[in-house]
C-alpha positions as CSV (number, residue, x, y, z in Angstrom):
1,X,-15.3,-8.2,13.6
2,X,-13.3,-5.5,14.5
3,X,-15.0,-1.5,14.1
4,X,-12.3,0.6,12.1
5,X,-12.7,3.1,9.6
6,X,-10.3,4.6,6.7
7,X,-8.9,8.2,6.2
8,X,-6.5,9.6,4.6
9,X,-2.7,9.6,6.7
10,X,-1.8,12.5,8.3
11,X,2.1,13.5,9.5
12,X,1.0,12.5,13.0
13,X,0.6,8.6,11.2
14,X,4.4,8.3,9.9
15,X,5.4,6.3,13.0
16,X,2.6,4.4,13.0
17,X,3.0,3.5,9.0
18,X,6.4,3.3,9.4
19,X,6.2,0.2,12.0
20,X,3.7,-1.2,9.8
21,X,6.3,-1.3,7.3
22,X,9.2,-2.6,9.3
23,X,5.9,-5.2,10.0
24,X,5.7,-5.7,6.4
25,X,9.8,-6.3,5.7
26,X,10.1,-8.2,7.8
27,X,6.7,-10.5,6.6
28,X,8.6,-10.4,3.2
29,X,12.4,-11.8,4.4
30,X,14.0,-8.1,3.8
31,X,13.8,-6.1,7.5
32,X,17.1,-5.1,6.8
33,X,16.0,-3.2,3.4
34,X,14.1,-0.9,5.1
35,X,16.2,2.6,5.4
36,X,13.0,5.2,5.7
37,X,12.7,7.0,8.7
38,X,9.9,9.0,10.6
39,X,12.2,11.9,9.9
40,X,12.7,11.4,6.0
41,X,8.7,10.4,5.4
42,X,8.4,14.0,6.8
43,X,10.5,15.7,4.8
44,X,9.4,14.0,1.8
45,X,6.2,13.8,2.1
46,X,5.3,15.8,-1.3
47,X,6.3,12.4,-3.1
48,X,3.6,9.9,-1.8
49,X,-0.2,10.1,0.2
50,X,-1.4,7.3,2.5
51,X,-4.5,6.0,3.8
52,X,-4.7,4.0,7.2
53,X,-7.2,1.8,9.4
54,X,-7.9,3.2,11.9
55,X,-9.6,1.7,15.3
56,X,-11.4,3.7,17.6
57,X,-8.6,4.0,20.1
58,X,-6.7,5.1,17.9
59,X,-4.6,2.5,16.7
60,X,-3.7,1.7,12.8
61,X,-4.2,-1.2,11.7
62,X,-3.4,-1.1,8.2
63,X,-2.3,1.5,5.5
64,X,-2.2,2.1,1.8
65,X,1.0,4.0,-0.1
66,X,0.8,5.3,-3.2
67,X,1.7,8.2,-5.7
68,X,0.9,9.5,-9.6
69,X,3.3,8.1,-11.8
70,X,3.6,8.7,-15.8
71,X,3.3,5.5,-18.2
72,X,4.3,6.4,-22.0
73,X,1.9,3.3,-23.1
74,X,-1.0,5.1,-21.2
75,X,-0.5,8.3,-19.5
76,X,-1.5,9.0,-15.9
77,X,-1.4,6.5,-13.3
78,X,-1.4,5.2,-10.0
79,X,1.5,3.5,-8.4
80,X,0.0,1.7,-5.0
81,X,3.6,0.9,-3.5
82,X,2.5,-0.9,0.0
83,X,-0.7,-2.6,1.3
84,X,-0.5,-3.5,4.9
85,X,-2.9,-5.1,7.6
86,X,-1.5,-6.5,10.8
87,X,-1.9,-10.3,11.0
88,X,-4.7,-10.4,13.6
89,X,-6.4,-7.8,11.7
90,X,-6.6,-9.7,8.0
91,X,-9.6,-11.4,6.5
92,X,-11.8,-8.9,7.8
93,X,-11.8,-7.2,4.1
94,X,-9.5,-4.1,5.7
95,X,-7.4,-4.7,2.8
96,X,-10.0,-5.1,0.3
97,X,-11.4,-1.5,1.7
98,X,-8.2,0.3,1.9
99,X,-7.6,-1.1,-2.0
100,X,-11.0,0.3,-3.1
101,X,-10.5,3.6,-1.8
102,X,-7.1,3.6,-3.8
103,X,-8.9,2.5,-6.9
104,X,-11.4,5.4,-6.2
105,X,-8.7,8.2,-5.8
106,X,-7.3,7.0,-9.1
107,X,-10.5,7.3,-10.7
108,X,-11.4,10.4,-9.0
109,X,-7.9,11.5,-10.6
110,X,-8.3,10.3,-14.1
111,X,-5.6,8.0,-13.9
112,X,-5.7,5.1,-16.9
113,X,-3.7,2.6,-14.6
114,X,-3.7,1.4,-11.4
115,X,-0.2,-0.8,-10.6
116,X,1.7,-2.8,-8.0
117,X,3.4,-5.7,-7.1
118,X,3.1,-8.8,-5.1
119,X,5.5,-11.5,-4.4
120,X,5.8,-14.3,-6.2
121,X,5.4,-16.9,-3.5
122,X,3.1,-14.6,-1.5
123,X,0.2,-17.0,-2.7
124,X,-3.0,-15.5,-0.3
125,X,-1.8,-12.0,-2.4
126,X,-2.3,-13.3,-5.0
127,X,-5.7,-15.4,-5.0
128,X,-6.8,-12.2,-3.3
129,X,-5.6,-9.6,-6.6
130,X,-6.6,-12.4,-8.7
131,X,-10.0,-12.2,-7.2
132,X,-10.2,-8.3,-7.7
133,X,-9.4,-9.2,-11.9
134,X,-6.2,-7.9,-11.7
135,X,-4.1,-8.8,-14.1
136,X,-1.2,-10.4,-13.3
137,X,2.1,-10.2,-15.3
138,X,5.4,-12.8,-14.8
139,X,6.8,-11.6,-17.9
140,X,8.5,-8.1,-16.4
141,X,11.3,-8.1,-13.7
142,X,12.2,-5.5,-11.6
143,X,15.2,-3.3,-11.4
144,X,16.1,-1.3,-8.7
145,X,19.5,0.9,-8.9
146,X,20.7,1.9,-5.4
């Protein structure tokens, strides 16, 4: 079991969460999607907060994006955008913590929602949301204008 504990990101973590989410594109067939760089996560960093795993050294293991959103069906929410732990890192609930401190800062904030996505053939994912009760929609498709 490996010794870690969770904080909130600081600036000196972009490069850090940034690798972990080249880690993730590539995990999900799309490295070449991924435009963000150290330099733009710094200048808009207003827009999003971030919690990592940390080791003791010093290393992140794992992080946690997300930012206040607006529903019309329910008001104030929270949008939880990436969840990441490195391979030799999962099924050591690091994900499950990170995910409950999420779900604590969006109580802590009065959202009504919590909401994100998974991949349809990303099947661990999804026994592991499932798990949590969330509920999980295959009626709504995305659409992203670039």
């Amino acid at each position: 079991m490996t010794y870690y504990h969770i904080r909130p990101a600081t600036e000196q973590d972009f490069e850090a969460i940034l690798g972990l989410i080249k880690e993730l594109a590539l995990f999900e067939k799309a490295p070449e999607k991924v435009t963000n760089t150290v330099e733009q996560m710094k200048a808009e960093q207003d827009y999003f907060q971030a919690l990592v795993a940390e080791k003791p050294d010093g290393e992140i293991i794992g992080f946690a994006l997300f930012y206040f959103v607006y529903y019309t069906w329910v008001g104030k929410s929270l949008y939880l955008d990436d969840l990441y732990v490195k391979e030799a890192y999962r099924g050591q609930k690091i994900g499950s913590k990170l995910l409950d401190k999420v779900i604590e800062t969006g109580r802590e904030n009065n959202c009504k929602r919590i909401r994100w996505q998974v991949l349809n053939w990303n099947k661990p994912a999804i026994d592991f949301y499932k798990k949590l009760g969330a509920d999980l929609d295959d009626e709504w498709l995305n659409c992203d204008l670039e």
